[in-house]
Backbone as CSV, one residue per row, in Angstrom:
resi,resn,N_x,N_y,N_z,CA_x,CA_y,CA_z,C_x,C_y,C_z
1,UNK,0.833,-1.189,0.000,0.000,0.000,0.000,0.870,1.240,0.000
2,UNK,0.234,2.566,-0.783,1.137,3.367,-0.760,1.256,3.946,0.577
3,UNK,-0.039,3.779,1.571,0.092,4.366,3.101,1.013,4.598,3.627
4,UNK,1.803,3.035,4.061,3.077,2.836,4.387,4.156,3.841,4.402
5,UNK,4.417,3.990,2.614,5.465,5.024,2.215,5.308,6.601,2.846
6,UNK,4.055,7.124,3.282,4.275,8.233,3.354,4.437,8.651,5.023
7,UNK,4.975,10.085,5.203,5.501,10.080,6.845,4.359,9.603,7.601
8,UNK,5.021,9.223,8.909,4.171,8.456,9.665,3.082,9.660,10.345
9,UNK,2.856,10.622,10.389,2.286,11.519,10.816,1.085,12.020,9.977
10,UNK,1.210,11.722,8.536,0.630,12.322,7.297,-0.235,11.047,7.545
11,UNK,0.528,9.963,7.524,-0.228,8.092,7.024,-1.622,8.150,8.538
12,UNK,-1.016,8.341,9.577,-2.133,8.797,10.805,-3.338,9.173,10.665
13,UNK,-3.054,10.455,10.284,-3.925,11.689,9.644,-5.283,10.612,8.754
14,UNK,-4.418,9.882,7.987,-4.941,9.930,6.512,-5.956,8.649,7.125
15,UNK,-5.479,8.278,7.760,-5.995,6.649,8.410,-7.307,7.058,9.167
16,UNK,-7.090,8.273,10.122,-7.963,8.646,10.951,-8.980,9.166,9.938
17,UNK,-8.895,9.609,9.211,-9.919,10.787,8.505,-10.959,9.513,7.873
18,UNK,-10.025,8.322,7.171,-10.913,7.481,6.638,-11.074,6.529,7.273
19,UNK,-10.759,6.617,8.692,-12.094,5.843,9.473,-13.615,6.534,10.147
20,UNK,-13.051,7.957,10.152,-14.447,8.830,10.355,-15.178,8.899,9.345
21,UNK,-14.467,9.134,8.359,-15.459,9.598,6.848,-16.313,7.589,6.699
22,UNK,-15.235,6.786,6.653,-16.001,5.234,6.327,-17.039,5.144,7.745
23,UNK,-17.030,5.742,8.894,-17.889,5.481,9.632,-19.169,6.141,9.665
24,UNK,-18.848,7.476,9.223,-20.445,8.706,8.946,-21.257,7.975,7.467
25,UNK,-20.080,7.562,6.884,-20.710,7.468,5.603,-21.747,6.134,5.453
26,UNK,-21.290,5.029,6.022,-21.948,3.617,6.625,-23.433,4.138,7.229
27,UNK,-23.113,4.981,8.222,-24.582,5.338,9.507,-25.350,6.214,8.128
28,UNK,-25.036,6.888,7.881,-25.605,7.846,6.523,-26.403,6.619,5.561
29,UNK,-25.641,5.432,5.081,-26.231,4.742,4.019,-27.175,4.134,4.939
30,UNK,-26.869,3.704,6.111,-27.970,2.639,6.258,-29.223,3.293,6.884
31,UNK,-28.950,4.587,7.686,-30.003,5.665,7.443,-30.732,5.875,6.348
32,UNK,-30.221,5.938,5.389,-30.782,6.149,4.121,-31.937,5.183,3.510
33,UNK,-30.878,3.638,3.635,-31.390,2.662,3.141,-32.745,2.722,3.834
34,UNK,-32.721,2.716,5.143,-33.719,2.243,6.373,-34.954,3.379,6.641
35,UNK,-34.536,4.555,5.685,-35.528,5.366,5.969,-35.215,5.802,7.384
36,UNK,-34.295,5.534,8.523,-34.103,6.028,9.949,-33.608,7.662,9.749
37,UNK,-34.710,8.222,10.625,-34.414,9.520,10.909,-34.583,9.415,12.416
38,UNK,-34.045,9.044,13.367,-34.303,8.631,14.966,-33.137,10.319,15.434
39,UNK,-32.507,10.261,14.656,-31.282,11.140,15.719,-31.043,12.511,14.903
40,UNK,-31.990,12.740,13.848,-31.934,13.968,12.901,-32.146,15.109,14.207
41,UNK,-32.538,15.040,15.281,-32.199,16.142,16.369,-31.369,16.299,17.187
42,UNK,-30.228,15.115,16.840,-29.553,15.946,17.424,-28.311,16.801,17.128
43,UNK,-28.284,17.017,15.571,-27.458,17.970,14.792,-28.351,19.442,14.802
44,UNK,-29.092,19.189,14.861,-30.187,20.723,15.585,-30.163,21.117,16.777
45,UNK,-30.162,19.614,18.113,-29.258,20.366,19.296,-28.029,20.969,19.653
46,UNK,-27.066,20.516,18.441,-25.625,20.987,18.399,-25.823,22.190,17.798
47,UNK,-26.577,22.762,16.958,-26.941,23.224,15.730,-27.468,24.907,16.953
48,UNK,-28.315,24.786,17.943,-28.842,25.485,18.665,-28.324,25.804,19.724
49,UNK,-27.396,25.380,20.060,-26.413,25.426,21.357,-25.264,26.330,21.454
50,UNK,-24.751,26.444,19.677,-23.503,26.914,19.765,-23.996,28.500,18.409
51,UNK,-25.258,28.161,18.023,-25.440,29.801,17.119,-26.578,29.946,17.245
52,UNK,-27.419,30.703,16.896,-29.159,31.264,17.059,-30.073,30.797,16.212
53,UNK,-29.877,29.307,15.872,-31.082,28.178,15.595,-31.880,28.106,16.540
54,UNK,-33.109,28.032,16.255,-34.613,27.440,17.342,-35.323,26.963,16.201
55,UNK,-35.708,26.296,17.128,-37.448,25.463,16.011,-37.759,24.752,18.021
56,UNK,-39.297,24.287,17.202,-39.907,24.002,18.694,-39.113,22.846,19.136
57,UNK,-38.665,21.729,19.101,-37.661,20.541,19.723,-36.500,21.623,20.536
58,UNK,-35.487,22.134,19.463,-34.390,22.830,20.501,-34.926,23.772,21.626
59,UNK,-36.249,24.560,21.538,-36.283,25.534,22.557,-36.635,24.314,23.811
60,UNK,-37.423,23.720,23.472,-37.758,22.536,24.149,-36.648,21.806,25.657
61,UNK,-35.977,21.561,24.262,-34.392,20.874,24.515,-33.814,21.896,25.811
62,UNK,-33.236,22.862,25.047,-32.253,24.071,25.369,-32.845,24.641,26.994
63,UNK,-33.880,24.671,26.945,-34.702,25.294,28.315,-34.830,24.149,29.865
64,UNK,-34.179,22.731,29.646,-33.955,22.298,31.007,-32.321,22.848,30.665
65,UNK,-32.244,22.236,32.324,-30.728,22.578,32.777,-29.895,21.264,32.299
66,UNK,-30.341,20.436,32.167,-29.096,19.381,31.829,-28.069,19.289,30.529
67,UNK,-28.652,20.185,29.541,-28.409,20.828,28.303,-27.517,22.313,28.533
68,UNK,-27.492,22.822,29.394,-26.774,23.317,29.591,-25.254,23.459,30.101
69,UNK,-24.696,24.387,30.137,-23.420,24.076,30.283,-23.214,23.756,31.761
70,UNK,-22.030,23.250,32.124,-21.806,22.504,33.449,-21.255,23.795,34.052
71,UNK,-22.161,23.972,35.539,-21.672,25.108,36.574,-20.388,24.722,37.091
72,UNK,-19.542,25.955,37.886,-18.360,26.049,38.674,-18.739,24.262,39.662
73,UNK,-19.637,24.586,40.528,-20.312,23.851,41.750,-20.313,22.338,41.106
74,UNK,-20.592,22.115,39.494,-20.777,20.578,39.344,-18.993,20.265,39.635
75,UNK,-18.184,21.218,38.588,-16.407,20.548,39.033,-15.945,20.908,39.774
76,UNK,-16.462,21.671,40.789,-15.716,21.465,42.225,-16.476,20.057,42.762
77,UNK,-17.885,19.824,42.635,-18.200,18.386,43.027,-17.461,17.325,42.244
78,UNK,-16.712,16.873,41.331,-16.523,15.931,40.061,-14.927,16.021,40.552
79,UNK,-14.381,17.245,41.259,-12.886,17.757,41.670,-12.707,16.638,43.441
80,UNK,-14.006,17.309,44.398,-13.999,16.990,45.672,-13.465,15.087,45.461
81,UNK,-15.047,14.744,44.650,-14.839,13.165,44.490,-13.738,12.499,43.987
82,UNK,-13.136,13.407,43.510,-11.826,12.793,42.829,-12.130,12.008,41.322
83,UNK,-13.161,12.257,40.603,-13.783,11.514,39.828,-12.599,12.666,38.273
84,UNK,-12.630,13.935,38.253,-12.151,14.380,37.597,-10.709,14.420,37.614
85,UNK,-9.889,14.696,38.877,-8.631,14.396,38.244,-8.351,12.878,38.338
86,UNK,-9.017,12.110,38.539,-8.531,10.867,38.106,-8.932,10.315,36.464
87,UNK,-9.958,10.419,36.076,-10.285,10.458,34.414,-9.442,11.380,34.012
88,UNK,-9.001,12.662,34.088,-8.084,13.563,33.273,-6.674,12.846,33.422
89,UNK,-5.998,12.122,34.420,-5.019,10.969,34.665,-5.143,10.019,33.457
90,UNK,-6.552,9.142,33.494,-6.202,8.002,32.807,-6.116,8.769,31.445
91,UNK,-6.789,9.758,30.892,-6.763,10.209,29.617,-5.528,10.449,29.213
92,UNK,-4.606,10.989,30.101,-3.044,11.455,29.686,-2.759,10.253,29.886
93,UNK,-2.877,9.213,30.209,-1.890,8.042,30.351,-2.581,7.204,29.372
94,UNK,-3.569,7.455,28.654,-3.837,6.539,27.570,-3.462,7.398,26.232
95,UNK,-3.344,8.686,26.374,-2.385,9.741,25.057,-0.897,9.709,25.013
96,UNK,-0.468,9.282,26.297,0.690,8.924,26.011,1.337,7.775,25.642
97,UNK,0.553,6.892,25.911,0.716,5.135,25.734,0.434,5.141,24.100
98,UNK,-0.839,6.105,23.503,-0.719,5.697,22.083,0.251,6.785,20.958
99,UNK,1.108,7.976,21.666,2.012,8.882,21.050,3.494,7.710,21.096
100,UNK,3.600,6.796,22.410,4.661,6.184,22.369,4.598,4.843,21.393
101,UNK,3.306,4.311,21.636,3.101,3.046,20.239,3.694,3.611,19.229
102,UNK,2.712,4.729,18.605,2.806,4.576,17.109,4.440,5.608,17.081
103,UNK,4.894,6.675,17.613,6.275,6.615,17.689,7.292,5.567,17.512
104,UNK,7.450,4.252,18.605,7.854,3.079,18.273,7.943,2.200,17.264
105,UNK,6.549,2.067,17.135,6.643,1.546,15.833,6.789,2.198,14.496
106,UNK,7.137,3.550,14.246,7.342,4.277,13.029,9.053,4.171,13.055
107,UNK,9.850,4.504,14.039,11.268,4.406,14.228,11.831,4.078,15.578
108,UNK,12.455,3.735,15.596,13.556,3.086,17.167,14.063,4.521,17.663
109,UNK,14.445,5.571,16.806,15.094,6.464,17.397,14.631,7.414,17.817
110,UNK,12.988,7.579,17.561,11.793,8.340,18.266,11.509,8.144,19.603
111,UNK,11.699,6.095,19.528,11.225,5.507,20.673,12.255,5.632,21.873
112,UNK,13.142,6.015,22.318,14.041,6.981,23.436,13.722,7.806,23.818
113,UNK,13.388,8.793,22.849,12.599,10.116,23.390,10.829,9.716,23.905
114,UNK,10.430,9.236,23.539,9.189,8.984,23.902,8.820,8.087,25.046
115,UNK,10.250,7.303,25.331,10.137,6.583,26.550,10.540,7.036,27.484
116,UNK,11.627,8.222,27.475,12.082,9.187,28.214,10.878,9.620,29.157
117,UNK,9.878,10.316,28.030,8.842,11.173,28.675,7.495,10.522,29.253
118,UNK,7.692,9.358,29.043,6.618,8.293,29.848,6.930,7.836,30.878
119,UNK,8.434,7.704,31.072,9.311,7.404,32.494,8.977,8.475,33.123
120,UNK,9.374,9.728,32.753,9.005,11.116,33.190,7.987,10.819,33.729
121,UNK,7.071,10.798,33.168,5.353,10.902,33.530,4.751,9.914,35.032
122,UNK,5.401,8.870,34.564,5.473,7.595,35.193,5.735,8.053,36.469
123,UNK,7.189,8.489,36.629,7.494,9.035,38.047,7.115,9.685,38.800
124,UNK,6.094,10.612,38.220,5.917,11.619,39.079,4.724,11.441,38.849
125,UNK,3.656,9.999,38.696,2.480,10.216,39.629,2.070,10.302,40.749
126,UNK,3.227,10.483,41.496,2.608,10.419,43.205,2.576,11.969,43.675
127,UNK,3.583,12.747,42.764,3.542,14.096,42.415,2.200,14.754,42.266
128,UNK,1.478,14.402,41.465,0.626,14.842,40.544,-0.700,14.034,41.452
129,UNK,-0.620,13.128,42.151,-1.817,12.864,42.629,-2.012,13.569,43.962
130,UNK,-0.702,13.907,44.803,-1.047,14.973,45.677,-1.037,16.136,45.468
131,UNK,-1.117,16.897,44.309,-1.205,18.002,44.023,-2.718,17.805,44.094
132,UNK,-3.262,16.643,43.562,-4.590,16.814,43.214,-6.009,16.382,44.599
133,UNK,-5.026,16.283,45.077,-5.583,15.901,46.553,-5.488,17.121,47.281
134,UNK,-4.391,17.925,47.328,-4.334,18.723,47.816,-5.273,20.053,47.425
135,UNK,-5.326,19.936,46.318,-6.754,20.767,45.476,-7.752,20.547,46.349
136,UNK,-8.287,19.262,46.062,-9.500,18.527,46.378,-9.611,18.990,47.740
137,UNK,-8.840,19.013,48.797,-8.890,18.954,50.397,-8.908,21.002,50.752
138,UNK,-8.326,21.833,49.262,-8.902,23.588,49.404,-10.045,23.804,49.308
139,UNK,-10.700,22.172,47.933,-12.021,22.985,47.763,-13.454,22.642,48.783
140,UNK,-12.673,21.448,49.404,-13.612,21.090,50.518,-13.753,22.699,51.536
141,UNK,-12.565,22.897,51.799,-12.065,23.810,53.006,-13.157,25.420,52.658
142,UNK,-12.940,25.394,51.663,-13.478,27.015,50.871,-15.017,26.551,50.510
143,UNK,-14.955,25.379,50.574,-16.662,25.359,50.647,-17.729,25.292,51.907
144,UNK,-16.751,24.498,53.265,-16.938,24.426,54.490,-16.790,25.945,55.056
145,UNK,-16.325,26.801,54.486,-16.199,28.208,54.903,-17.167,28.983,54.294
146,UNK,-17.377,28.984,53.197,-19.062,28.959,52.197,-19.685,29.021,53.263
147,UNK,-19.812,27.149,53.532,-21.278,26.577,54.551,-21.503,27.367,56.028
148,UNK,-20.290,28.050,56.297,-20.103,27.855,57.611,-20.740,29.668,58.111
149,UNK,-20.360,30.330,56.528,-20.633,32.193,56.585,-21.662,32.064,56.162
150,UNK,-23.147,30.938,55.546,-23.933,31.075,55.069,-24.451,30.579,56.362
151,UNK,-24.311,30.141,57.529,-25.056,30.108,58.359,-25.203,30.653,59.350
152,UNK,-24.457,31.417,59.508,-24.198,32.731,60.558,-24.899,33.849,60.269
């Protein structure tokens, strides 16, 4: 295949694009085929969210709160639980696991530098998890001080 031949960064690109385009285009045909219009709203909820589209479904939509954007109060709750910096963790440790694959496997002499910075990373999670604890244990503190001037 000519894939192969071209830089490994371009061949990525090119790979990714035609697995999105072969995947819209599949849901599109068999939509088509099937007559399914089940989810035609929700390119009108995206559609209404981000510029000054309405029709009666989006005002509909748009007017509870769960459609709306996420308050300060939900990620300091998502922060307290530890639920957010631990998913923002696994996400960097699964972006770096696939920058060091396909590095590796494109050249050996990438793969030094890229293992460098995963050792890096590696080391200093105990770093990075009490930083995030230590967050977590201000925003308790500044909210218990909240609770504490809202009842006085």
């Amino acid at each position: 295949m000519f894939i192969h031949k071209l830089p490994w960064l371009l061949a990525t690109v090119m790979e990714t694009l035609a697995v999105l385009a072969g995947t819209v285009g599949i849901k599109l045909l068999v939509a088509t085929l099937l007559n399914i219009r089940d989810d035609s709203h929700i390119a009108a909820l995206l559609l209404a969210k981000f510029t000054s589209y309405q029709d009666f479904h989006t005002q509909l939509y748009t007017c509870a709160a769960e459609f709306d954007f996420m308050s300060i109060e939900t990620l300091q709750n998502l922060t307290v639980t530890f639920l957010l910096p631990f998913s923002l963790f696994a996400i960097c440790s699964v972006i770096i696991k696939v920058i060091k694959t396909v590095l590796c496997s494109s050249s050996p002499d990438k793969c030094v530098t890229v293992t460098l910075l995963f050792s890096f990373y590696a080391n200093h999670i105990g770093v990075m998890m009490m930083m995030m604890i230590l967050l977590c244990v201000v925003i308790m503190y500044c909210n218990v001080l909240h609770l504490l001037s809202w009842l006085s």
